[in-house]
C-alpha positions as CSV (number, residue, x, y, z in Angstrom):
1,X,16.8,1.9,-11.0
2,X,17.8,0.9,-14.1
3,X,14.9,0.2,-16.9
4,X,16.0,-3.2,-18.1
5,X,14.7,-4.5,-14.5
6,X,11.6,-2.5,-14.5
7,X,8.4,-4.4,-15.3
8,X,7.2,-1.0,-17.6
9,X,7.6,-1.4,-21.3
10,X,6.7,2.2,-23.3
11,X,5.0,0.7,-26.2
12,X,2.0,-0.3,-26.8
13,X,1.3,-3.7,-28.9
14,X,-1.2,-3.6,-31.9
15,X,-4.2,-5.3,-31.1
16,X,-4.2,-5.3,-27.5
17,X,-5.8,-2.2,-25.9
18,X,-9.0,-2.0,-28.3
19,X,-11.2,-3.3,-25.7
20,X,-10.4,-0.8,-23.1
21,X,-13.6,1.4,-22.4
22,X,-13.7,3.2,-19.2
23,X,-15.6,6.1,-17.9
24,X,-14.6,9.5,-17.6
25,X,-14.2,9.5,-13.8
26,X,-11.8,6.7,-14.2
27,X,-9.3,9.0,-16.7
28,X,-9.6,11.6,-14.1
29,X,-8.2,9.1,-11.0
30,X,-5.5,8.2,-14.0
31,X,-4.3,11.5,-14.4
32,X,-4.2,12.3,-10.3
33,X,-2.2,8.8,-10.1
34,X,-0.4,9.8,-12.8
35,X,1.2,13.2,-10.7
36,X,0.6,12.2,-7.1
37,X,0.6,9.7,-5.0
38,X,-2.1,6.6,-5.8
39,X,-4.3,5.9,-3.1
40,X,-4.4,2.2,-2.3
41,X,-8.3,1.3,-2.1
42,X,-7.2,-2.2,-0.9
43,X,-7.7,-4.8,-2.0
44,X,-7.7,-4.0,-5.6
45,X,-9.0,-7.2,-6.8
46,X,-11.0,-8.8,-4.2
47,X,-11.5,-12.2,-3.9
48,X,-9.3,-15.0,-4.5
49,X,-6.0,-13.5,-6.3
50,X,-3.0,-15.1,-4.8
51,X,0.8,-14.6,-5.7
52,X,-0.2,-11.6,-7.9
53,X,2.4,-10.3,-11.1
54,X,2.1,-6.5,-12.6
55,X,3.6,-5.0,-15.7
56,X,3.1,-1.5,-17.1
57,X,2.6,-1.4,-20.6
58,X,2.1,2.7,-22.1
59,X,-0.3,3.8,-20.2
60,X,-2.1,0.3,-18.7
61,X,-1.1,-1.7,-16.4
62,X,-1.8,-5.7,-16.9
63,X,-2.1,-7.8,-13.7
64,X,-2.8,-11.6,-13.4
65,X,-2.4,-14.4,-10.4
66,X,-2.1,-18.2,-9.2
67,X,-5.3,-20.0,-10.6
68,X,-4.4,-23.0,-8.6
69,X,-6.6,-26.4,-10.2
70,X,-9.1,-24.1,-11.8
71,X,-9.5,-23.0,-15.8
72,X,-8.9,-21.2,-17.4
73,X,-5.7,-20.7,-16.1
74,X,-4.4,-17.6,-15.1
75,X,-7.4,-14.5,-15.2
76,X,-5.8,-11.4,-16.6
77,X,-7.0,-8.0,-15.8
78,X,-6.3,-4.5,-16.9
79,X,-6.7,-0.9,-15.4
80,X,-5.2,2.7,-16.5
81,X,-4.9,3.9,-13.1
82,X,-4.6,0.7,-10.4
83,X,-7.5,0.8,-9.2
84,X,-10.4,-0.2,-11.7
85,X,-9.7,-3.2,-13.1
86,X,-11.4,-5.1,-16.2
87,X,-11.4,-8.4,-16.8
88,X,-9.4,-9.2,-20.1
89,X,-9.7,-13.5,-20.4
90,X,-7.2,-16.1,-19.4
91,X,-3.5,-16.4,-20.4
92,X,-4.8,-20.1,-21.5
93,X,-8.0,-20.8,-22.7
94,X,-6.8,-24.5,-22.8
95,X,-4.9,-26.3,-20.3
96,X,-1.4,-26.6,-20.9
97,X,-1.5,-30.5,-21.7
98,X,2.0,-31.1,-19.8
99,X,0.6,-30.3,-17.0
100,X,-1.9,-31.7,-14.1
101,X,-2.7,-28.8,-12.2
102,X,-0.8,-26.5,-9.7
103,X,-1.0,-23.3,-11.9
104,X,0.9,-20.9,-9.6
105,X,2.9,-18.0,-9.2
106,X,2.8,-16.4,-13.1
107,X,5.4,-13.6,-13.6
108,X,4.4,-11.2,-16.4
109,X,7.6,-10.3,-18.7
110,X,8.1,-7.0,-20.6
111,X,11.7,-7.2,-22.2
112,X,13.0,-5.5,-25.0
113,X,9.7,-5.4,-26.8
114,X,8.9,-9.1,-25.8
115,X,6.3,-10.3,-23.5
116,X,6.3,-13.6,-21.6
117,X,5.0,-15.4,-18.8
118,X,6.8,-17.8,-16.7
119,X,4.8,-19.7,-15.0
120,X,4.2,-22.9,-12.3
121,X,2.5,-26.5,-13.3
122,X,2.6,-29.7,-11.9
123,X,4.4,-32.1,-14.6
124,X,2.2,-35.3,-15.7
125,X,3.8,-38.0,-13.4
126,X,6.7,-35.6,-11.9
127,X,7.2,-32.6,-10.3
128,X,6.1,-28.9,-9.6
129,X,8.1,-27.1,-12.8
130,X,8.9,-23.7,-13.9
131,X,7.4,-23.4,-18.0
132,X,7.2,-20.4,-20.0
133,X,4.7,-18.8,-23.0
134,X,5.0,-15.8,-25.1
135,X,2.6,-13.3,-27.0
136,X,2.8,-10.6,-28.9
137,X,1.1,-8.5,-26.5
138,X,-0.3,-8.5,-22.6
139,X,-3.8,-9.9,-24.1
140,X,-2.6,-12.5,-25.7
141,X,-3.0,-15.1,-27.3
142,X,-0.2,-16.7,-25.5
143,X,2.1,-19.4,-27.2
144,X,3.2,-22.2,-24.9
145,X,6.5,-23.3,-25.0
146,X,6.2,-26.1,-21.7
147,X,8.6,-26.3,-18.8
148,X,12.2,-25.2,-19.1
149,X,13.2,-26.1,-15.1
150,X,12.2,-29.4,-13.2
151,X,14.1,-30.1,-9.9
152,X,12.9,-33.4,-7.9
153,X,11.6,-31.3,-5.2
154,X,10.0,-29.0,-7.5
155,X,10.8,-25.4,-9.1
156,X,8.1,-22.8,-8.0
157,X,7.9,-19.0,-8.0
158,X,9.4,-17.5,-11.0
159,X,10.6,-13.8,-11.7
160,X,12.9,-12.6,-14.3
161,X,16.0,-10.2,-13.6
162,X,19.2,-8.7,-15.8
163,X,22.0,-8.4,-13.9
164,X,24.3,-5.8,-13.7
165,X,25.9,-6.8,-17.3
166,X,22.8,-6.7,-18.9
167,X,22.4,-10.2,-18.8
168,X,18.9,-12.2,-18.5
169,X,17.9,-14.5,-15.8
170,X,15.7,-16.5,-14.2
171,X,15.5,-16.6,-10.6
172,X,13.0,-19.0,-8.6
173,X,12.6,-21.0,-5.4
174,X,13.7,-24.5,-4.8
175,X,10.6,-26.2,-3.4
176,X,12.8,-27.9,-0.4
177,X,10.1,-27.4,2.3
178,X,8.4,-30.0,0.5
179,X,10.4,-32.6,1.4
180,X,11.2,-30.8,4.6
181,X,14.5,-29.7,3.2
182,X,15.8,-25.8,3.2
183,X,13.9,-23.5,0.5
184,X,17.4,-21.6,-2.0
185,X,15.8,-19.0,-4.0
186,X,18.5,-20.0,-7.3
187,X,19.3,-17.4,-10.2
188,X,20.4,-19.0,-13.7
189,X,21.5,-17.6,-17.0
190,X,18.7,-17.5,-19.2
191,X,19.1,-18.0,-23.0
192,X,18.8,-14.5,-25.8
193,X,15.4,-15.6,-26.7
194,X,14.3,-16.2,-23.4
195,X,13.1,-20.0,-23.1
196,X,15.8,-21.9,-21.9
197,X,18.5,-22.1,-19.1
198,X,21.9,-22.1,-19.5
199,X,24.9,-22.5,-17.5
200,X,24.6,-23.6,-14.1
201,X,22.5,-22.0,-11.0
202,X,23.4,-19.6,-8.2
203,X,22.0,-19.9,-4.7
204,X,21.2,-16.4,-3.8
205,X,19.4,-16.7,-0.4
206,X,18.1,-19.3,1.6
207,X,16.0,-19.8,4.7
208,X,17.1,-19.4,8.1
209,X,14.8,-21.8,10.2
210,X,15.4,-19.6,13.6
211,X,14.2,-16.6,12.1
212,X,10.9,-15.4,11.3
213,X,10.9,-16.9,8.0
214,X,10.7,-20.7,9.5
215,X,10.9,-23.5,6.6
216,X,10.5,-21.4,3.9
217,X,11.6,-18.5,1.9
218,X,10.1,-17.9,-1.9
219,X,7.8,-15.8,-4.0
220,X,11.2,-14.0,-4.7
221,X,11.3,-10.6,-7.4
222,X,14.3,-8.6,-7.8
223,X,14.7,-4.9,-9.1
224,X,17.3,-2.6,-9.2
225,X,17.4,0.7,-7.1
226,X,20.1,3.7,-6.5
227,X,22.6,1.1,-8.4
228,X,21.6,-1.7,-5.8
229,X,19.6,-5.1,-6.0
230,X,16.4,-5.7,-4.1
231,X,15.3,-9.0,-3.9
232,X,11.9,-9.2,-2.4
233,X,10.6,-12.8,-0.9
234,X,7.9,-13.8,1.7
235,X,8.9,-16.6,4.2
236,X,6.7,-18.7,7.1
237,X,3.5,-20.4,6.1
238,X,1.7,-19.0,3.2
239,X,-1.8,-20.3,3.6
240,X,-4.7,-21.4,5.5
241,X,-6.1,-20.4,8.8
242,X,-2.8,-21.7,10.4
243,X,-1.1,-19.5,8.0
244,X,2.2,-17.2,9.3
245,X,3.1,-15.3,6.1
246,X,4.7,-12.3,5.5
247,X,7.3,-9.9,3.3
248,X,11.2,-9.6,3.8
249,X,14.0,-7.8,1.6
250,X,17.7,-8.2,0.9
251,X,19.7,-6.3,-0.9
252,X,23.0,-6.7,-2.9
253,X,25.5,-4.7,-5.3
254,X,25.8,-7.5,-7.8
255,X,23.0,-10.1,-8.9
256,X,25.1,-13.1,-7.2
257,X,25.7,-11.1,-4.2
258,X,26.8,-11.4,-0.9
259,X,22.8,-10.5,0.0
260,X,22.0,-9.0,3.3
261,X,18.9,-9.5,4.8
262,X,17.3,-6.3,6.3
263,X,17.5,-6.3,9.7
264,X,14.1,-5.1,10.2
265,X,12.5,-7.6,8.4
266,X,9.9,-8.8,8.1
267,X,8.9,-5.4,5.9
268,X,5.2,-6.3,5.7
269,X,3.3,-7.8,8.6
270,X,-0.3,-8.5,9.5
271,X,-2.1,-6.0,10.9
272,X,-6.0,-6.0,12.4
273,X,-7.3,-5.8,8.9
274,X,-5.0,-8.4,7.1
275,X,-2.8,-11.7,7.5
276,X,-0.7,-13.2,6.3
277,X,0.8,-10.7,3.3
278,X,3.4,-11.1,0.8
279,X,4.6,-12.9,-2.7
280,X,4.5,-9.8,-5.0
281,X,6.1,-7.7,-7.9
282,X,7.0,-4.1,-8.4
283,X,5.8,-1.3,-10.9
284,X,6.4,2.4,-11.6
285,X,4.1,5.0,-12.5
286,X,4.9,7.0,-15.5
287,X,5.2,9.9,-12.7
288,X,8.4,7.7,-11.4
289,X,6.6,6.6,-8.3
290,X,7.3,2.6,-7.4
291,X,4.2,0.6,-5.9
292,X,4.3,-3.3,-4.4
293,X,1.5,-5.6,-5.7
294,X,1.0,-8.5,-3.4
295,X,-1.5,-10.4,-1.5
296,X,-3.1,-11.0,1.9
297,X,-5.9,-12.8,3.5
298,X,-8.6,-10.4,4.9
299,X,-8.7,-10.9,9.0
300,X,-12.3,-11.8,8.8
301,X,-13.6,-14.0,5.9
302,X,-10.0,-15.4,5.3
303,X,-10.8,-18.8,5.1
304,X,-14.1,-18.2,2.3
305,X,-12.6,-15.2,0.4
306,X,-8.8,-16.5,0.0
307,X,-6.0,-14.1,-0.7
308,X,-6.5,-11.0,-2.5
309,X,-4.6,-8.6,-4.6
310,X,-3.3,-5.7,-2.4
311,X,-1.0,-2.4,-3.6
312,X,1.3,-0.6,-1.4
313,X,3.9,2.4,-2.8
314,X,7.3,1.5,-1.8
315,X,8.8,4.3,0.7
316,X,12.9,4.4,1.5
317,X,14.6,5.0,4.9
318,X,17.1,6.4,5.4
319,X,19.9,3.2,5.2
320,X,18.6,3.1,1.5
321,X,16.1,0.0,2.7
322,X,12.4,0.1,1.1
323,X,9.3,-0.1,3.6
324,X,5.8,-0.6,2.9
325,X,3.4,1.5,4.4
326,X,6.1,2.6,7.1
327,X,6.0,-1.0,8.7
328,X,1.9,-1.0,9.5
329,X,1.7,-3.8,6.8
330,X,-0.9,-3.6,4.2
331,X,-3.0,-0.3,4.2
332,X,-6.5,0.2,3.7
333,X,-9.0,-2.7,3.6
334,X,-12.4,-3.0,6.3
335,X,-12.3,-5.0,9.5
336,X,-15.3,-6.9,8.2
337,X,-13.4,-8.0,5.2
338,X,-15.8,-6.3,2.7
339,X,-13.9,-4.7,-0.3
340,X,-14.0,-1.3,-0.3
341,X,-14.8,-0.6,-4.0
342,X,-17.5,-3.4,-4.4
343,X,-20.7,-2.0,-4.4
344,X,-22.7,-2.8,-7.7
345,X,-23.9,-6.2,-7.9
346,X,-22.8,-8.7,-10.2
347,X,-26.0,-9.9,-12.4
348,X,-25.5,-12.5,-15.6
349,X,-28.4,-12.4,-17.5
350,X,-26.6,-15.0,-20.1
351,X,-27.8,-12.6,-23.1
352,X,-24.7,-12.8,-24.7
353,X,-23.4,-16.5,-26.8
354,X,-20.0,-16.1,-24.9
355,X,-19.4,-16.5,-21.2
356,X,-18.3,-13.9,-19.0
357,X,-14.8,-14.4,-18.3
358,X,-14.9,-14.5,-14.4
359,X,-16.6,-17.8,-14.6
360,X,-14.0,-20.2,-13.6
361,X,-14.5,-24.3,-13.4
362,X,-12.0,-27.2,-12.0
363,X,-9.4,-28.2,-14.6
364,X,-10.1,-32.1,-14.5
365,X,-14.2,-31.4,-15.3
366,X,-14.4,-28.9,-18.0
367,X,-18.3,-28.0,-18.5
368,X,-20.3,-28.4,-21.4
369,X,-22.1,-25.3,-21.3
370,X,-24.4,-23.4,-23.6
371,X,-24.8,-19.6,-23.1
372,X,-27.2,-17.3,-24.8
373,X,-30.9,-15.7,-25.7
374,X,-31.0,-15.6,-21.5
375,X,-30.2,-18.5,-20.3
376,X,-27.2,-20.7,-19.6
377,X,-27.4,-24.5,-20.2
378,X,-25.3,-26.6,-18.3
379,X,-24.9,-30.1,-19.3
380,X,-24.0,-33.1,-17.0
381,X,-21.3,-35.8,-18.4
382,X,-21.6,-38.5,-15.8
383,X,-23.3,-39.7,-12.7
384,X,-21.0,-39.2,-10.2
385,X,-19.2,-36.2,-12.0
386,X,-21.0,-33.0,-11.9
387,X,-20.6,-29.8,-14.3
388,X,-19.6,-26.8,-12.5
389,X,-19.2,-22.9,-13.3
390,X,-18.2,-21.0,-10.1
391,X,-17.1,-17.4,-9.6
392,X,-15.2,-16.2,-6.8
393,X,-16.3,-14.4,-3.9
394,X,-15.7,-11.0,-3.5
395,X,-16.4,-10.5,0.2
396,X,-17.8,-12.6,3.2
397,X,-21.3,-11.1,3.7
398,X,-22.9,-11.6,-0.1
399,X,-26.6,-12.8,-1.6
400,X,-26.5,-14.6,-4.8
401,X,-30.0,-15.8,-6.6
402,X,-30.8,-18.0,-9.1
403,X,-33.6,-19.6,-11.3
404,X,-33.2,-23.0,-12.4
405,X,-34.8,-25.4,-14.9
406,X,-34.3,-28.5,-14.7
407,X,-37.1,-30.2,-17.6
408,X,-33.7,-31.0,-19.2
409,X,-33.6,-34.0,-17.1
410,X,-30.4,-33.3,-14.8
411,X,-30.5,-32.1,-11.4
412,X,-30.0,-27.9,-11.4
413,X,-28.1,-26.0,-8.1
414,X,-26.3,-23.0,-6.8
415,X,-23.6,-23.5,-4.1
416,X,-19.8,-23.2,-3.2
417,X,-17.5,-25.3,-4.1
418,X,-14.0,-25.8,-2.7
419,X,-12.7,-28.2,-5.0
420,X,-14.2,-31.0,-7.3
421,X,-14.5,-33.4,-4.8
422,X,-16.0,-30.7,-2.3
423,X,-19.4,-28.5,-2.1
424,X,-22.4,-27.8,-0.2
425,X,-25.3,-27.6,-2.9
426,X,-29.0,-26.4,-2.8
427,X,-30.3,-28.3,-5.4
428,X,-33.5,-29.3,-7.8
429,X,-34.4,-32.6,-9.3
430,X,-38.0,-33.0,-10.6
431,X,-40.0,-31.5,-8.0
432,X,-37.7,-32.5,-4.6
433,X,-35.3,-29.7,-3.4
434,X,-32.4,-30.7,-1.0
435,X,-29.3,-29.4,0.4
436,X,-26.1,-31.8,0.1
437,X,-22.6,-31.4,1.6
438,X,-19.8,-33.4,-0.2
439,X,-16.2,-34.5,1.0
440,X,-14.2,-36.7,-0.6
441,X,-15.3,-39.6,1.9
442,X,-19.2,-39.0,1.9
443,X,-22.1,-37.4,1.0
444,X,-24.7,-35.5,3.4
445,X,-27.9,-35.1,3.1
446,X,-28.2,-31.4,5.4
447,X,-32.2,-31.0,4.5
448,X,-35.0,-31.9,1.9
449,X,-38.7,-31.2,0.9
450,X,-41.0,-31.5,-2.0
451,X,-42.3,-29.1,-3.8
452,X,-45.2,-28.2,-6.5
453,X,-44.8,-27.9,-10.2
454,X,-43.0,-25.3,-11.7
455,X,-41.0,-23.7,-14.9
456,X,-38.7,-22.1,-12.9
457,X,-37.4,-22.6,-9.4
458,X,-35.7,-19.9,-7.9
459,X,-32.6,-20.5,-5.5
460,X,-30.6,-18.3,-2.8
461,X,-28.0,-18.4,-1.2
462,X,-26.2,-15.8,1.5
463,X,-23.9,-15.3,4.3
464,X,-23.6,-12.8,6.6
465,X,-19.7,-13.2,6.9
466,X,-19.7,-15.6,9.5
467,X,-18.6,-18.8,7.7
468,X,-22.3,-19.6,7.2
469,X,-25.0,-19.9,4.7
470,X,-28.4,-19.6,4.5
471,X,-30.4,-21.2,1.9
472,X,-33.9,-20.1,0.4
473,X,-36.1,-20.5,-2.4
474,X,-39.2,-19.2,-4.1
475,X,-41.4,-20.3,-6.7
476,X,-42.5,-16.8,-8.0
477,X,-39.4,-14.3,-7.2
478,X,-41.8,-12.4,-4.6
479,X,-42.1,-15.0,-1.5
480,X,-38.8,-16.8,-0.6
481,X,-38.9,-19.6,1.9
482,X,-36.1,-20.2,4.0
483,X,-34.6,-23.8,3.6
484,X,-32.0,-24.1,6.4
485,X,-29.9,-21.7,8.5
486,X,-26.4,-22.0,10.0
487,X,-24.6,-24.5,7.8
488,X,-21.3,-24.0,8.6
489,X,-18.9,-23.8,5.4
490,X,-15.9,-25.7,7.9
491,X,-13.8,-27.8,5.8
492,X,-15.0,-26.4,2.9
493,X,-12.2,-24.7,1.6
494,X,-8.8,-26.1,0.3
495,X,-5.8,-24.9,1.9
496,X,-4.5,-22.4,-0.6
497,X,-8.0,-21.4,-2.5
498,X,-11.3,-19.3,-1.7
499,X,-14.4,-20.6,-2.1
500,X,-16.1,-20.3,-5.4
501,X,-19.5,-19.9,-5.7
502,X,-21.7,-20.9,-9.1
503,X,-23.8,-23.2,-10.7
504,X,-24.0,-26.8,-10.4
505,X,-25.8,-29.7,-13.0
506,X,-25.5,-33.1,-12.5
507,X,-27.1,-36.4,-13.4
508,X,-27.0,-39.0,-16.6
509,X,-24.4,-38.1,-19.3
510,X,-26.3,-35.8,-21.6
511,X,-28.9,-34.7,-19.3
512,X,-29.2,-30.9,-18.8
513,X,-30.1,-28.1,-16.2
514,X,-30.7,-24.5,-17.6
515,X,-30.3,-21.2,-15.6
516,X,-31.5,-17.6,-15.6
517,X,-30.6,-14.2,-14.0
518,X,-27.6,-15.2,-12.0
519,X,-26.8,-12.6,-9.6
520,X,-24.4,-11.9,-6.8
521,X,-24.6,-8.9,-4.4
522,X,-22.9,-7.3,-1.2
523,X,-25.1,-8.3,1.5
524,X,-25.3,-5.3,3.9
């Protein structure tokens, strides 16, 4: 394979890797993945982490994913041996002002010393667009340099590729389906620095509606192998519960072909612990080894958790085609779809004046939000707009507890939100506590009582993976009350995103609900 297609770079960028503190058990898995075979303890990022990109930079590898309508955009993690994985901040901590929404699809760049991120974003008034930003290093910050691709259909899926003359180029999918058109995945010249096309484009593939891959092929990333190019793309229906995704491969001796298709595809398939896999990147090991990073829905808990970040190793047969986990499609994960390396709770005590970087909120209602001393002060801008800071789940069956204050004047809550015109609340004003479902066509009101005075009002929340919750609440921490059973979380969810599940204030512009000891557990 040659290195200029690799996503490995052997340096490692001043001012990047300062942060990274892990324990000593951690070092020890490094070195074993470092020699042998990794053991994939799938998924490696649970939760929602769709159309994931890797890069190996020294000794850590840097991973990020689709963020969809929620900032900031694009969460960035990093891990020394693929499995443990800290949270490292967005690739934006401001929304790209060209863009509306539709963060997808980032491909992470290491290139003769230079990193980049191509990326997806809806253009203000016009179409889904390919963009691009640049950093010294993997942690950023990033510089934005806005979209260098536009089609009317829209441009989605980015990767980066040199073909076989050393040459750069960008390769990405035609967003045909769209308009119920075929899908091309198109390769173009890029320029020396990067940032712009030039020259025209090259179809490469395209869908073939009889087949397997239905109305659409994309999510395409191309490397080089034994003197040959690989170019990796999912196909079928990529989301949802009616989802029919999976993985396919074709192969080629020069970038612009002629590509054949394997004739076993598809390579990755579901399987009784996951549906609907693919969209994902390659990396090597320093030990040579080559892994697939991609994503799949867990078969139970799909619809709440959303598609998480899965690693496979990339075998060979013996035609010279790759396979992935010899054609069982994605290893590992638990029927109950749990992840496997979750087991400490998540608890904010909001010590700390800067937010914990897994806190996530819709792009079009940025908070105002206070954190600090233990507590976290949400403030509400409107009526009919509320503030929001959600996390994402990391499996079906979970507890999370709250305590609220709401003496600020705004109504306080924890629920799940889908998007920001979608949620089912518990929620305190004054000394009434309701639960509320919201839709973009009405509000309901699911239950309600009053209660007595007091500072603090402590809220719960918890599902036992069966796309329902079950609220309760508790005056002194020690008796809990249960407020309603059984809501179904149906229609919840939008059709590419998890649930998220977080804090909610709302009320007149100004007003204010404060929160303590956030938590958010595996619920056995």
């Amino acid at each position: 394979m040659a290195s200029d297609t690799r996503k490995v770079l052997d340096i490692k960028p001043v001012n990047t890797l300062g942060s990274l503190r892990l324990p000593a058990i951690t070092l020890f898995l490094c070195l074993i993945g470092a020699s042998n075979h990794i053991l994939a303890q799938n998924p490696i990022l649970p939760g929602d982490h769709p159309d994931p990109t890797i890069v190996r930079i020294g000794d850590v590898y840097w991973t990020t994913s689709t963020s969809g309508n929620w900032a900031p955009e694009f969460p960035l993690y990093h891990s020394i041996d693929l499995r443990h994985w800290i949270a490292a901040g967005p690739v934006f901590s401001h929304t790209p002002e060209w863009a509306s929404g539709s963060f997808w699809a980032p491909e992470l760049v290491v290139d003769h010393g230079r990193v980049l991120v191509y990326y997806v974003g809806r253009k203000r008034g016009g179409p889904l667009c390919v963009a691009v930003a640049t950093a010294a290093g993997p942690a950023g910050p990033y510089t934005d340099h806005g979209p260098i691709l536009c089609q009317p259909d829209g441009s989605i899926d980015p990767s980066f590729v040199r073909d076989e003359h050393g040459l750069p180029f960008l390769i990405w999918k035609e967003d045909g389906n769209s308009e119920g058109k075929p899908t091309p995945i198109w390769a173009q010249q890029l320029s020396g620095d990067l940032l712009h096309l030039i020259g025209s484009k090259t179809q490469l593939i395209v869908n073939d509606p009889a087949s397997w891959e239905g109305g659409v092929v994309e999510g395409p990333y191309v490397f080089r192998h034994a003197g040959r190019f690989y170019l990796f793309y999912a196909g079928n229906a990529c989301c949802g519960a009616a989802c029919h995704y999976a993985e396919g491969v074709a192969r080629a001796d020069q970038l612009f072909g002629p590509w054949e298709k394997d004739p076993a595809n598809p390579i990755i398939r579901p399987n009784a612990a996951w549906k609907c896999p693919g969209h994902g990147t390659t990396v090597e090991t320093p030990s040579g080894r080559d892994y697939f990073l991609y994503h799949a829905y867990p078969a139970v808990g799909a619809v709440s958790l959303g598609r998480e970040s899965v690693l496979d190793a990339i075998g060979w047969d013996s035609k010279g085609w790759p396979t992935i986990n010899s054609g069982h499609g994605p290893s590992g994960g638990l029927l109950l779809g749990e992840a496997a390396g979750v087991k400490k709770p998540f608890v904010d005590n909001f010590r700390q004046p800067i937010l914990d970087p897994e806190w996530k909120w819709p792009i079009d209602h940025a908070p105002i939000f206070y954190t600090g001393n233990g507590r976290l002060v949400l403030e509400s801008s409107a009526d009919e707009v509320p503030a929001f800071l959600g996390r994402s789940l990391m499996t079906s069956a979970y507890v999370a507890t709250v305590g609220v204050n709401t003496s600020g004047g705004a109504e306080g809550g924890l629920g799940l939100i889908g998007d920001a015109e979608t949620r089912l609340v518990l929620s305190i004003k004054g000394n009434r506590l309701e639960i509320f479902r919201i839709t973009s066509k009405s509000r309901e009101e699911l239950w309600q009582t009053e209660l007595g005075t007091a500072a603090v009002v402590w809220l719960r929340m918890s599902s036992g993976g069966n796309a329902e919750a079950i609220f309760s609440y508790s005056l002194d921490q020690k008796q809990w009350t249960t407020a309603k059973e059984g809501v179904s979380l149906a229609g919840l969810p939008p059709w590419d995103h998890g649930l998220r599940l977080g804090l909610v204030s709302q009320g007149p512009k100004g007003t204010r609900a404060s929160f303590v000891d956030f938590s958010l557990d595996t619920k056995n």
